[in-house]
C-alpha positions in Angstrom: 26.0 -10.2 98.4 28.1 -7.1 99.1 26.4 -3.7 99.7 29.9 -1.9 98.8 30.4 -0.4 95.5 33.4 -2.1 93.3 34.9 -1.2 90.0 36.7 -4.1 87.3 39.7 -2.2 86.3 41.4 -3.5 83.4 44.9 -3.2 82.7 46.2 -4.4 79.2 50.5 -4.5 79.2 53.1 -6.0 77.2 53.8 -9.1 78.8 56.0 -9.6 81.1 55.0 -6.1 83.0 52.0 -7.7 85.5 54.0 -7.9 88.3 55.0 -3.7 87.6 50.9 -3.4 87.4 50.1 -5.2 90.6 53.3 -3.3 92.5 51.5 0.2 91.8 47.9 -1.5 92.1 49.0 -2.7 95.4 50.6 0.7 96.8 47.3 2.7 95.7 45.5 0.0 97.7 44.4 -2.8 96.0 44.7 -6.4 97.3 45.2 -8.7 94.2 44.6 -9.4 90.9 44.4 -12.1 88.4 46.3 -12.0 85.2 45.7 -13.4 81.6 47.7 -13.8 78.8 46.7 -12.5 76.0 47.8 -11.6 72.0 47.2 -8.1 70.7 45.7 -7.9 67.3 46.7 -4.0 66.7 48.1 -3.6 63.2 50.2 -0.6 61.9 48.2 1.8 61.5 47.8 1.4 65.6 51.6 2.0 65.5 51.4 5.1 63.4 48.9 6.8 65.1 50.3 6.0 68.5 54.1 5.9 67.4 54.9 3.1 69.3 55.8 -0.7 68.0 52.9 -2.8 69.4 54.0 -6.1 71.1 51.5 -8.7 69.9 52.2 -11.0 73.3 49.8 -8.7 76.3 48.8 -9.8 79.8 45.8 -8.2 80.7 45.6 -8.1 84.5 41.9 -7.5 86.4 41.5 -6.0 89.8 38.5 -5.6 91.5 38.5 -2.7 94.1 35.9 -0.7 95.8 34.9 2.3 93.6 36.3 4.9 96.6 39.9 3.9 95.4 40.0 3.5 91.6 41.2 6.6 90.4 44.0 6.2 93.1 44.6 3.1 91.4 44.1 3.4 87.5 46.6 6.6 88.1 49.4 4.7 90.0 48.8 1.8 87.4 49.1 4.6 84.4 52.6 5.9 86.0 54.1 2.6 86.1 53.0 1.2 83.4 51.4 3.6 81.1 51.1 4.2 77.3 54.7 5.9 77.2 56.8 3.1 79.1 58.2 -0.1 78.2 54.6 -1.6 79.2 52.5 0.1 77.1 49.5 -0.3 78.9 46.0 0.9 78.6 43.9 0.7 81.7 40.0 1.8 82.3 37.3 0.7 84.9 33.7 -0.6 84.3 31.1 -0.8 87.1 30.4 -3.9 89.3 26.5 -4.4 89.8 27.0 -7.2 92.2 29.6 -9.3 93.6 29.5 -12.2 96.1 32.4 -13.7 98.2 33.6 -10.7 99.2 33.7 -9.4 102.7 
């Protein structure tokens, strides 16, 4: 087990964007991430309150970092790929309470 602290950070994109997610993850100083496809089930009034068309086809991408570098990351992610680019993304963290296999 790992006595660092690490945060899941989320990042849910129109597809085709998880390489732009993992460019701006990866200069904020993450190390990897693991990406799932994924279909968005947002209907119109999503679209009317956002003003945006919603892309039903997502990849949601997860990155684990250590909790001392995800705001760097969730803002680098939101400038790349954020609400008001082609992306669309949402991103947002939740807490680790253990982790094993990491260094």
């Amino acid at each position: 087990m790992s006595d660092k602290s690490y945060e899941m950070i989320f990042c849910i994109i129109n597809s085709g964007f998880s390489e732009t997610v993992m460019d701006a993850a990866r200069e904020a100083g993450a190390r990897g991430g693991t990406v799932v496809r994924a279909r968005g089930t947002a209907g119109k009034e999503a679209e009317e309150l956002f003003k945006i068309t919603v892309h039903p086809d997502k990849e949601v991408v997860m990155i684990l970092v250590p909790k001392d570098i995800k705001d760097d990351v969730l803002s680098a992610i939101y400038k790349s790929t954020g609400i008001d680019t082609a992306g669309q993304g949402i991103a947002f963290s939740v807490a680790v309470n253990r982790t094993v296999g990491l260094g």
